[in-house]
C-alpha positions as MATLAB code, in Angstrom:
seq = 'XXXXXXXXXXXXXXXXXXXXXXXXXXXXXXXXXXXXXXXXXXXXXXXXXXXXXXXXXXXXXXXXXXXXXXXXXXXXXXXXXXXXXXXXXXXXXXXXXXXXXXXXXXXXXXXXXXXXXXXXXXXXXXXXXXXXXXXXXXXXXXXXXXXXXXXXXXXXXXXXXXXXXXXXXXXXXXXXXXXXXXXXXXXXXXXXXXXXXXXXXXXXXXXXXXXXXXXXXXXXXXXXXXXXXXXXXXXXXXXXXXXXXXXXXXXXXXXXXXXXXXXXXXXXXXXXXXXXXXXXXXXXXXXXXXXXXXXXXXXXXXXXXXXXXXXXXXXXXXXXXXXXXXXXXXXXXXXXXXXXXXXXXXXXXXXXXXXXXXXXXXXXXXXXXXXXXXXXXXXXXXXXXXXXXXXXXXXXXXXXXXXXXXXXXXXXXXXXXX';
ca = [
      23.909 -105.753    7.041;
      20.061 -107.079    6.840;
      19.186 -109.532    4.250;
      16.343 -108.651    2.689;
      14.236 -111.157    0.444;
      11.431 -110.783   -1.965;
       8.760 -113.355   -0.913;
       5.828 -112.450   -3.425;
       5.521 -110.761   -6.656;
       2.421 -109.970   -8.862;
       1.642 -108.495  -11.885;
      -1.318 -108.096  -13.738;
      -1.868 -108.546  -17.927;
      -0.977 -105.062  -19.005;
      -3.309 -103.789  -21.542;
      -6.899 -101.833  -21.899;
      -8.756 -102.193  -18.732;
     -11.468  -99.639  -19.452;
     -13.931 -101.256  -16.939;
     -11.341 -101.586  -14.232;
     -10.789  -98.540  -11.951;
      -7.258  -97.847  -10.226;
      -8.277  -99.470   -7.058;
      -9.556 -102.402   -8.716;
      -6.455 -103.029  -10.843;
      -4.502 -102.400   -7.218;
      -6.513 -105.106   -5.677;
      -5.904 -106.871   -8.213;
      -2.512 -107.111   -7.756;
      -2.568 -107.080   -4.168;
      -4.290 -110.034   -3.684;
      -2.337 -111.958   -6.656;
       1.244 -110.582   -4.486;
      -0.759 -112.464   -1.470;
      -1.560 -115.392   -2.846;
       1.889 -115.641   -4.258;
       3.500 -114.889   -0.700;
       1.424 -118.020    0.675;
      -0.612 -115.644    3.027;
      -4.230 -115.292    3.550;
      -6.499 -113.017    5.010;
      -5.217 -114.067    8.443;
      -2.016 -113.168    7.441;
      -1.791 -109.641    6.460;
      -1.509 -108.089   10.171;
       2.061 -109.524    8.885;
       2.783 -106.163    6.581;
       3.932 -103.613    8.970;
       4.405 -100.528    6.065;
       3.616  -99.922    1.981;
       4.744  -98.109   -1.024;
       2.291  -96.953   -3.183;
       3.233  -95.898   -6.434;
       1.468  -93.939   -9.583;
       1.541  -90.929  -11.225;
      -1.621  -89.967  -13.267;
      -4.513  -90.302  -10.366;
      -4.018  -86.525   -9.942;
      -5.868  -86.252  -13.751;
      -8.527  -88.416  -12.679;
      -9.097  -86.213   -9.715;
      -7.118  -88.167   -6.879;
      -4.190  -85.581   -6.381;
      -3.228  -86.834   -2.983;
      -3.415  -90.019   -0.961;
      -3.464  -92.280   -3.823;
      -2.596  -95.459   -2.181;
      -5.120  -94.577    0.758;
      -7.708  -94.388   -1.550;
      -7.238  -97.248   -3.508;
      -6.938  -99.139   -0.481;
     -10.075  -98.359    2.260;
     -12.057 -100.866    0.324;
      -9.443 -103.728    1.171;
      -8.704 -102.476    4.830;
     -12.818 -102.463    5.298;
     -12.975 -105.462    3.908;
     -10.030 -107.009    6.156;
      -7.723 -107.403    3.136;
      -5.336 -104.850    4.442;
      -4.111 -104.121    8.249;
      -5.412 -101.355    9.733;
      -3.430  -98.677   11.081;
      -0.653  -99.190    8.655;
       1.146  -96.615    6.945;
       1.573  -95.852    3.283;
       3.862  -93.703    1.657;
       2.818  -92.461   -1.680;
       5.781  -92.136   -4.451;
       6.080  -90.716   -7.793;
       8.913  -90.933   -9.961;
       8.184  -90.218  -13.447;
       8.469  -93.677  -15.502;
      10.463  -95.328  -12.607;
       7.664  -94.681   -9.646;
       7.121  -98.463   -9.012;
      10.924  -98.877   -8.340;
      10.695  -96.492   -5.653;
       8.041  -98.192   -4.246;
      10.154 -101.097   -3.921;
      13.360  -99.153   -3.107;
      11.299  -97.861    0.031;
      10.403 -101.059    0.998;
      13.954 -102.562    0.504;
      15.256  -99.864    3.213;
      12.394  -99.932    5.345;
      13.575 -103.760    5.950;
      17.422 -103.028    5.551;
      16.975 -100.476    8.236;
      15.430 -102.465   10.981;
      12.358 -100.692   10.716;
       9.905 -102.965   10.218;
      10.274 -106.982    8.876;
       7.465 -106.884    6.225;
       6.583 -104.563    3.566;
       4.405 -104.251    0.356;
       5.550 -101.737   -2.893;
       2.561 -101.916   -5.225;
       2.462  -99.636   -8.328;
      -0.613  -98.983  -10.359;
      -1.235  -97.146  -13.636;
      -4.129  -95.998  -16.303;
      -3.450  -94.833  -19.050;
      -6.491  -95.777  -21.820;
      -9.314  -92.820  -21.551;
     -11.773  -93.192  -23.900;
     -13.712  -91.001  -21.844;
     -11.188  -87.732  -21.963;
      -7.756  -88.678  -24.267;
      -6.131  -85.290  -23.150;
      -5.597  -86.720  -19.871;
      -3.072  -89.303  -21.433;
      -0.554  -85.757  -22.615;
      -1.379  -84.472  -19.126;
      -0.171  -87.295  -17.525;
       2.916  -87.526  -19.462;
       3.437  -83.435  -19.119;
       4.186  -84.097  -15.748;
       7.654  -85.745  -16.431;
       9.039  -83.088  -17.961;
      10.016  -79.404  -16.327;
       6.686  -76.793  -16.942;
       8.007  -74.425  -15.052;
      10.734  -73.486  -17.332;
       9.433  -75.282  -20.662;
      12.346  -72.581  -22.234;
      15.019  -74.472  -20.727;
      14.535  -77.866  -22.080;
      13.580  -76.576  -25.509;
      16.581  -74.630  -25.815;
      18.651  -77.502  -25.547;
      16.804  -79.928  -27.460;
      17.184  -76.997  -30.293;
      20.975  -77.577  -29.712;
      21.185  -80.763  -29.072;
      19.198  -81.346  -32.856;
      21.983  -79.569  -34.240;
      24.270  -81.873  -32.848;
      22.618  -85.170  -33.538;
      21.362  -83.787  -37.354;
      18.512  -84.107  -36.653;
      16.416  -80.880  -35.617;
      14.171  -80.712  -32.596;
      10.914  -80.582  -34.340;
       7.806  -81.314  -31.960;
       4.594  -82.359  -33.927;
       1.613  -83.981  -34.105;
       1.191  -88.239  -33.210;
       3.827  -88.614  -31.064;
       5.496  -87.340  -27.617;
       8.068  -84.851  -26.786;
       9.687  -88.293  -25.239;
       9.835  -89.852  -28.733;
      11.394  -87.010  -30.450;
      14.346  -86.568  -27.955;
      14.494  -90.981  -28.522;
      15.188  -90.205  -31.754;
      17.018  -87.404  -31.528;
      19.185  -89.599  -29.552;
      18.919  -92.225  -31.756;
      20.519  -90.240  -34.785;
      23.319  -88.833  -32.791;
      24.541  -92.271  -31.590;
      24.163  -93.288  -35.073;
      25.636  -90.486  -36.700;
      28.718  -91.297  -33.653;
      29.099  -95.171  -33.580;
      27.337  -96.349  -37.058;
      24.632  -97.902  -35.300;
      22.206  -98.417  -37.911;
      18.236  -98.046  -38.243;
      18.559 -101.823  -38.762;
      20.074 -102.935  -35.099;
      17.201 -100.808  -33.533;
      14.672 -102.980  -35.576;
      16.757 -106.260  -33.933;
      15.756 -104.899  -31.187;
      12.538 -104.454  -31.337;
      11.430 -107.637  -33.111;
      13.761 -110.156  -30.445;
      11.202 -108.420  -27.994;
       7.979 -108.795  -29.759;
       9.072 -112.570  -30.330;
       9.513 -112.433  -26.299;
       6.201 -110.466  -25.854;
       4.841 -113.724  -27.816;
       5.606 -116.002  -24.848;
       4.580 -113.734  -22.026;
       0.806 -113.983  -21.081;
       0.542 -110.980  -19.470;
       1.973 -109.039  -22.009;
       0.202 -106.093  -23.911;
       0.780 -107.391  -27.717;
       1.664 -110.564  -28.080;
       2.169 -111.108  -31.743;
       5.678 -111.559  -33.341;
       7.412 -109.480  -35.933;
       9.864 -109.364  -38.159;
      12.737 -107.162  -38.785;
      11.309 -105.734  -42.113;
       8.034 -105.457  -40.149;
       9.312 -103.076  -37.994;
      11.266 -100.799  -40.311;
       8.379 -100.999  -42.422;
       5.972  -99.852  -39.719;
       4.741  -96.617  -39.589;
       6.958  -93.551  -38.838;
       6.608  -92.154  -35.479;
       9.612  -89.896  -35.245;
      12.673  -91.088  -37.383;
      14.730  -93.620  -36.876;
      11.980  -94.858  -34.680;
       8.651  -96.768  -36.427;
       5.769  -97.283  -34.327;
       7.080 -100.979  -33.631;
       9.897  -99.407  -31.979;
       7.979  -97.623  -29.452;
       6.056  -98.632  -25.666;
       2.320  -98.558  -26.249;
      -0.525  -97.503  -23.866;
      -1.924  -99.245  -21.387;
      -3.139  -99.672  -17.811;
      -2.014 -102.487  -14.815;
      -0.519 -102.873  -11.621;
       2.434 -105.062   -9.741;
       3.441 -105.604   -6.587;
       6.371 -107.195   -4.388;
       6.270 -108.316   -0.823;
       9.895 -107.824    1.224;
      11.007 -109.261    4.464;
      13.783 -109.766    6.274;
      15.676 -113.033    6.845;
      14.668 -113.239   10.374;
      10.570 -112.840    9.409;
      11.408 -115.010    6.509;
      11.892 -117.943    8.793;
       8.341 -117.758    9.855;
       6.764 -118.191    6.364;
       5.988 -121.918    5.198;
       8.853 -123.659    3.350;
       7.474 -124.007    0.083;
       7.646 -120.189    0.262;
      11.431 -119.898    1.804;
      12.059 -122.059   -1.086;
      10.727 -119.133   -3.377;
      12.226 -116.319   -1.968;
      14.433 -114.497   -3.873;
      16.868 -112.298   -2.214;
      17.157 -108.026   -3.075;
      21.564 -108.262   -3.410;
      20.765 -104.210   -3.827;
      18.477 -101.146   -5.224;
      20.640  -98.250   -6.265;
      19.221  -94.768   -7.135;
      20.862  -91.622   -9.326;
      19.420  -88.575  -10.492;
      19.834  -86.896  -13.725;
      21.067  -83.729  -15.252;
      21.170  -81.676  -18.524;
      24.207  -83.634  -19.977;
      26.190  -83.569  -22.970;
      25.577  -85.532  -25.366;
      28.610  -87.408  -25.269;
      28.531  -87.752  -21.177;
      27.274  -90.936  -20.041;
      24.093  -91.251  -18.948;
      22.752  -91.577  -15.412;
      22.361  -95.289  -15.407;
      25.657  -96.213  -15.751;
      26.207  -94.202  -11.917;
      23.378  -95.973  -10.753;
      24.958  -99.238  -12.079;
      28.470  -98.342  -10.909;
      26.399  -97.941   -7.282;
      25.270 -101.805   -7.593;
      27.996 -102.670   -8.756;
      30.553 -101.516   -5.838;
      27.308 -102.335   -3.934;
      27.643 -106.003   -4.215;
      31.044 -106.965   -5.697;
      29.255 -108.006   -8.861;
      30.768 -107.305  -12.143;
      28.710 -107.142  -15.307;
      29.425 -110.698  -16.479;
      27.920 -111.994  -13.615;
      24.419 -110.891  -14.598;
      22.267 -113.531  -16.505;
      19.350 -111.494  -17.253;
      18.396 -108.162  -17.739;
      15.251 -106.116  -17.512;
      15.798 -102.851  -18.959;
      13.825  -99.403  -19.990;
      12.953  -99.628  -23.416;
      10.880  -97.356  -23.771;
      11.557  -97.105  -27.645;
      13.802  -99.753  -28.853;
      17.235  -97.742  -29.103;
      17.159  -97.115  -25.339;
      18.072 -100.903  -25.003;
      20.938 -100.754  -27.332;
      21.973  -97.236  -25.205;
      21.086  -99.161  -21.593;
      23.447 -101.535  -22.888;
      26.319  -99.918  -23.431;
      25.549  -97.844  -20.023;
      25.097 -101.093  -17.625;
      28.582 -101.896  -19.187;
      27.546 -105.017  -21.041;
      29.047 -103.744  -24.406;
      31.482 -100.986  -24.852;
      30.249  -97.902  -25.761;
      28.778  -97.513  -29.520;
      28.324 -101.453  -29.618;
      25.026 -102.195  -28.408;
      23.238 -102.288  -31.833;
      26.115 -104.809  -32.677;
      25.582 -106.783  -29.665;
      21.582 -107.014  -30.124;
      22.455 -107.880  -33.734;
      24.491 -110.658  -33.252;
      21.646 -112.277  -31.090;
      23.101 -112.088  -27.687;
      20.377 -110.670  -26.055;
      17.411 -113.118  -27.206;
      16.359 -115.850  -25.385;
      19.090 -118.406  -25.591;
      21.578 -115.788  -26.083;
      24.869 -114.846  -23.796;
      22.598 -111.861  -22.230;
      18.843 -112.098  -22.761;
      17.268 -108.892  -22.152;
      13.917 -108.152  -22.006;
      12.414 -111.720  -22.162;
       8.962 -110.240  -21.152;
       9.088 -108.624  -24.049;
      10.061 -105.251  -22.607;
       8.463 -102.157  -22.673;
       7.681 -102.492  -26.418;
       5.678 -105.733  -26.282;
       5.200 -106.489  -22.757;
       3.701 -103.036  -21.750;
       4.011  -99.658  -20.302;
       1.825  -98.701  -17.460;
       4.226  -96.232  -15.906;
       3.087  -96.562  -12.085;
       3.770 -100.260  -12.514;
       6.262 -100.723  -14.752;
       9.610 -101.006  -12.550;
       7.357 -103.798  -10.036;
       6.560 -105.869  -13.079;
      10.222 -106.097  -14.174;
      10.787 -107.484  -10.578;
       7.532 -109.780  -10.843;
       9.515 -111.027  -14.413;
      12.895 -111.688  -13.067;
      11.756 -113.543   -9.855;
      10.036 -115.548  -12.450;
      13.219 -116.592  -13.999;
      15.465 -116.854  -10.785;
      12.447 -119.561   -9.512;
      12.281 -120.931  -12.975;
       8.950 -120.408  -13.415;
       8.668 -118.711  -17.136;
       7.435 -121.302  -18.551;
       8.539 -120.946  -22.627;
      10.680 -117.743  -21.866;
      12.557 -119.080  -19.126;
      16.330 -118.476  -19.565;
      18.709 -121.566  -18.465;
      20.252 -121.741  -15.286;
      19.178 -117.852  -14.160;
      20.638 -116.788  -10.973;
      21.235 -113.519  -11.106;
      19.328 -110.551  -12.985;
      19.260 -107.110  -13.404;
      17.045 -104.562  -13.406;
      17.151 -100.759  -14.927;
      14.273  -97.876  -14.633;
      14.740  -94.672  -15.343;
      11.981  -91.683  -14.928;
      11.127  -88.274  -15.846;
      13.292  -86.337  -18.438;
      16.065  -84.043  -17.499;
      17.510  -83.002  -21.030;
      18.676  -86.762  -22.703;
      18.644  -87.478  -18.902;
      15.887  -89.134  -17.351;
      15.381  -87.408  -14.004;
      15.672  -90.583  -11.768;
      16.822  -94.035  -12.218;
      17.073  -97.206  -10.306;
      19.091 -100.057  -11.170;
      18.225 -103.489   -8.552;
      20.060 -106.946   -8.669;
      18.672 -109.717   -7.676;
      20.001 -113.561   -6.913;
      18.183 -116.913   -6.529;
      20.881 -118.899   -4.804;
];
């Protein structure tokens, strides 16, 4: 089988970028992922097919062709080959890992020997907020709205705690919390452990430049935040915000053409494994844990081999859940396991050293590229005051859309710096 390596990765500071447009933030990164690759505008007849991920352009009027779009101004301007294809992808919260998914087979195939995922998102609209609900109303089934609140009516009575939709916060963050109180109602996890959580990754957000808040808190600070949707305070939660990533994949063969300082770089894709989800039981485990069972058998790794993780913490109990999924704690012990300290930076297992989803940012289209922009980072050892010893191997989880306490898609990648 192909080896497939990641030669370039970019991400830009995620955050309010009112005066930026989509295809400026895509440039943006496009032209960071070059620069990082070693190639100039010479260079890009080199990138035989893209990925182009995002899913709110349709309420800014862009329902189709996104990524053609965003790009003429870079293919008129010689930035971009012409003639090239681009594929557009949307997956719900996991779009960008897609993106790179399709790029991954479109070397690991024999296709073609370079390709580019890119994701981009914006999600601050001072100009219209509705559009922010209408973007996020697209993850979840309108179609058959009856079917989803039916069982989050039943699932509430499970968990104790009643589906209860409201003002200030999403459908997302009540089912969070409704999952939330049934794993705590089920293992003991307390309010506490989800508060670790969540501060460990503000103290990470703290060291990464490019994240969205970087300011530290404390435990207390957390749990003394304000209330979005019990257990979860606002601390606990992903914030807004707009930005972009991008990778660059080749194969070995086109890999021996680039410069060494860049061979030196490259970090090699060990797999990308996809699952879908369903309207589970409660107690059924979640669709991560096939998608990491796929990587897994994939590449003869076990879980102890991993020495990072980038996972989907969209509130702060999905990384004690995500956890226990991936198989890096039995199940019910990932709020002990983020207690003890494990997973901060000098820990057995740090997770989230960008400072996750909570801290780092949440630009949907571009949120699974800039976990692999974050853990090339740490397999070249260059992440500066976050950068965890010796990483070789990391991890990567992003799931999508919302199927029930599903999300609808998820992709779990592993990566290795050898």
């Amino acid at each position: 089988m192909s080896r497939v390596y990641v030669v370039g990765t970019a991400c830009t500071p995620f955050g309010k970028h009112v005066d930026r447009s989509f295809s400026d933030l895509a440039q943006w990164a496009y032209t960071d992922v070059l620069a990082d690759a070693g190639l100039t505008r010479a260079d890009v007849g080199l990138i035989e097919q893209a990925w182009f991920g995002n899913c709110g352009m349709g309420q800014w009027g862009q329902g189709g062709i996104r990524g053609q779009v965003c790009f003429t101004p870079m293919v008129e301007a010689g930035w971009f080959p012409e003639r090239v294809p681009m594929i557009n992808v949307e997956g719900g919260c996991a779009t960008a890992s897609f993106a790179f998914h399709g790029a991954w087979k479109d070397i690991l195939s024999g296709q073609c020997s370079v390709s580019l995922a890119l994701g981009v998102e914006k999600l601050v609209s001072p100009d219209r907020p509705e559009r922010i609900a209408e973007i996020f109303g697209t993850a979840i089934d309108q179609l058959e709205p009856r079917r989803w609140y039916d069982y989050y009516r039943r699932a509430g009575e499970q968990a104790g705690k009643h589906f209860e939709p409201g003002p200030g916060r999403t459908i997302y963050m009540d089912t969070y919390a409704m999952q939330a109180a049934w794993h705590m109602k089920t293992y003991g996890t307390t309010q506490r452990q989800i508060a670790a959580a969540a501060a460990k990754n503000h103290h990470h957000g703290s060291l990464n430049p490019k994240a969205q808040y970087r300011f530290e808190l404390s435990v207390d600070e957390v749990l003394a935040d304000r209330e979005i949707s019990w257990p979860l305070t606002r601390s606990m939660c992903s914030p807004m915000g707009d930005g972009a990533a991008a990778a660059l994949l080749c194969s070995e063969e086109a890999l021996a053409k680039f410069p060494q300082a860049v061979r030196e770089r490259a970090v090699l894709v060990r797999t990308s494994q996809l699952s879908g989800g369903k309207y589970r039981a409660l107690d059924e485990p979640g669709l991560s844990r096939v998608a990491a069972d796929k990587a897994y058998a994939h590449t003869g790794l076990r879980p102890e081999d991993i020495d990072l993780v980038e996972l989907h913490d969209a509130t702060s109990f999905c990384e004690i859940y995500q956890l226990e999924m991936l198989r890096f704690c039995a199940d019910g012990k990932g709020g002990a396991m983020v207690e003890s300290g494990a997973t901060a930076l000098g820990g057995r297992l740090p997770v989230n050293v960008s400072g996750g989803l909570v801290s780092k940012g949440h630009p949907v289209g571009a949120t699974g590229l800039s976990m692999v922009h974050e853990v090339c980072l740490q397999l070249r050892h260059e992440a500066g005051a976050r950068q965890v010893h010796d990483a070789r191997i990391g991890l990567i989880e992003n799931g999508g859309g919302v199927l029930g306490f599903d999300e609808a898609a998820c992709a779990v990648t592993i990566l290795e710096k050898s």
